[in-house]
N, C-alpha and C positions, 0 to 999 in steps of 0.2 A: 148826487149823481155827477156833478161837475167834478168834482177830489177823483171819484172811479176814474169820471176819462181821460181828467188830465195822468193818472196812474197809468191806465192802457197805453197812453202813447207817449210816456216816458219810457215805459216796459220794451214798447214796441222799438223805439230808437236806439233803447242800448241793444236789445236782438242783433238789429240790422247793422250797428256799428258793428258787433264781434263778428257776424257771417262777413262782412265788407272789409273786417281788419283794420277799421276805422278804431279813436283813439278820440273819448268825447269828454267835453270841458267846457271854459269860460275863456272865453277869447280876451286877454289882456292885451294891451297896445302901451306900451311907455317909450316914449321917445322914438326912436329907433328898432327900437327890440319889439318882436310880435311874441306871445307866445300866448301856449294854452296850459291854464291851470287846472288839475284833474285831482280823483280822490287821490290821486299816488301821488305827488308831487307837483311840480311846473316842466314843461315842456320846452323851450326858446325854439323858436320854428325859425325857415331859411327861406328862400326860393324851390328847395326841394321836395316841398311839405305838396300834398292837394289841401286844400283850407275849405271848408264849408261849413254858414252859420244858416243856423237853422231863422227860417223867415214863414209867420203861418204854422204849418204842417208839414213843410218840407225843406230839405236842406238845398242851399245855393251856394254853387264854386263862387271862390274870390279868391284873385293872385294875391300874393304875400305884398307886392306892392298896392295893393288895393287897400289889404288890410292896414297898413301901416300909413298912408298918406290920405284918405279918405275922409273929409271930415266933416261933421255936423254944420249945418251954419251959425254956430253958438263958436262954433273952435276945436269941438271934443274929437279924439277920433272916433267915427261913425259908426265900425265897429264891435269896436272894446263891451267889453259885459255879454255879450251875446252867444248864445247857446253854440256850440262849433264843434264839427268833428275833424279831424284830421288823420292824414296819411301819409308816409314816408312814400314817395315817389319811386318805381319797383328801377 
């Protein structure tokens, strides 16, 4: 039963990514650079991006400088690995 649900609302986020024109991935942070890695390729994201990583059940904005300067108390960026959709700013 746990495999089904976590299916359903994998199902359900890529839905609401394509009705939203969201753009969904792994949030990578190296250095400088933010970007999201997707089945097509990698993305390098900007300040023009909207950014939101999925947290729970639901997705939460974070500016591009959030994503890139945010960090664990270990050092890592806080980030990085994290489920994310993103959007080219209209």
């Amino acid at each position: 039963m746990y495999v089904l649900s976590d299916h359903i609302k994998r199902t359900t986020h890529e839905i609401d990514a394509f009705l939203e024109r969201y753009t969904l991935g792994t949030l990578i942070v190296d250095g400088d650079t933010v970007s999201l890695e997707t089945k097509n390729g990698e993305i390098v994201l900007d300040e023009t991006y909207r950014i939101e990583v999925l947290g729970g059940d639901e997705y939460h904005q974070i500016t591009y400088d959030q994503a890139r300067n945010t960090m664990s108390r270990d050092g890592w960026p806080l980030y990085a690995g994290l489920e994310a959709r993103v959007k080219a700013a209209l």
